[in-house]
N, C-alpha and C positions, 0 to 999 in steps of 0.2 A: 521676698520682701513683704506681700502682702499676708502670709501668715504669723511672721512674725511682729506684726501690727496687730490682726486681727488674735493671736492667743492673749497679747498683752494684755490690747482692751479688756479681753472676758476675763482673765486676773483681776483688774483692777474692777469688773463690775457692772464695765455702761454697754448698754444696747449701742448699738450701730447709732440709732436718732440721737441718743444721748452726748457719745462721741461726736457725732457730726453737727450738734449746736456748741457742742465746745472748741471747737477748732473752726466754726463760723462758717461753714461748708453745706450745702444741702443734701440730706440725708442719699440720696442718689446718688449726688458723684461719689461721697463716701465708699457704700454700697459696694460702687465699680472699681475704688482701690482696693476695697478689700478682695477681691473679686481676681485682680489683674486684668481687668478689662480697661484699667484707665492707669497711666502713671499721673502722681501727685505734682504740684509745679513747687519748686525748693521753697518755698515761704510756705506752703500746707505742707511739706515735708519738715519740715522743723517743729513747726505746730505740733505736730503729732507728736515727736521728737521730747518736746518739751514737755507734752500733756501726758503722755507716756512714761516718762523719765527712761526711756531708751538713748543710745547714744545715734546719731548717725550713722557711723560704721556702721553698728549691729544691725539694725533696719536695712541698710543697702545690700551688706555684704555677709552678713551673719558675723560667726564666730562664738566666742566662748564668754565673753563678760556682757551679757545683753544690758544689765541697767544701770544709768550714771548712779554710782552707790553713794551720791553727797550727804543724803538723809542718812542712811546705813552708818557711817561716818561720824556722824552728828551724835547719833541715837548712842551710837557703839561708847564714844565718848564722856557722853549724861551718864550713860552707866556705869562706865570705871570709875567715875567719880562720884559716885550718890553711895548712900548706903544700903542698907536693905532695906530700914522702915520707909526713908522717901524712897523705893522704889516700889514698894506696896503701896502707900500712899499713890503715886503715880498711877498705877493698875486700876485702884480703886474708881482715880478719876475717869481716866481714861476709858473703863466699864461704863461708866455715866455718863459720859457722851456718846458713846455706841448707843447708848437706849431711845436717847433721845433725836440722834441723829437722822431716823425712817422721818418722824414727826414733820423736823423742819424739813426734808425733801419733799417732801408732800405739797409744803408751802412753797415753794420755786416754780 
């Protein structure tokens, strides 16, 4: 359980601190799930769960489809239906919020 928490996080990007003010935890007890020196109590397991987009199962018990794919889903959808130019368009924005994005975390 605890590495497949701990590979997600480093997927998505946040330090241990960063993850553990998101799920409202102190960076310690964190630390010790990630660790398996501590199991989580099911309201910080969901947290994760949520902030992760992991499903339950997969975090407990492993297996084969690690992530709720609702965005995957979503995205998959926007793009059967869009053309090419709004999907370059799209690209373009989306590049432009990547640049800007370091900026305002800085500001947080």
């Amino acid at each position: 359980m605890s590495n497949r928490i701990k590979e997600r996080r480093r997927q998505l990007g946040y330090t241990q601190e960063q993850f553990a003010e998101i799920i409202s935890i102190s960076a310690s007890s964190y630390t010790k799930i990630e660790n398996a020196f501590q199991r989580p109590s099911l309201e910080t397991l969901i947290l994760i769960s949520e902030r992760l987009q992991l499903s339950l199962d997969y975090i407990v018990f492993g297996g084969n489809k690690p992530q709720k794919d609702i965005e995957g889903e979503i995205l998959q959808a926007a793009i059967d239906f869009a053309d090419r130019q709004k999907l370059l368009h799209a690209r373009d924005v989306l590049n432009k919020l990547l640049k800007i994005k370091p900026s305002y975390e800085n500001k947080i």
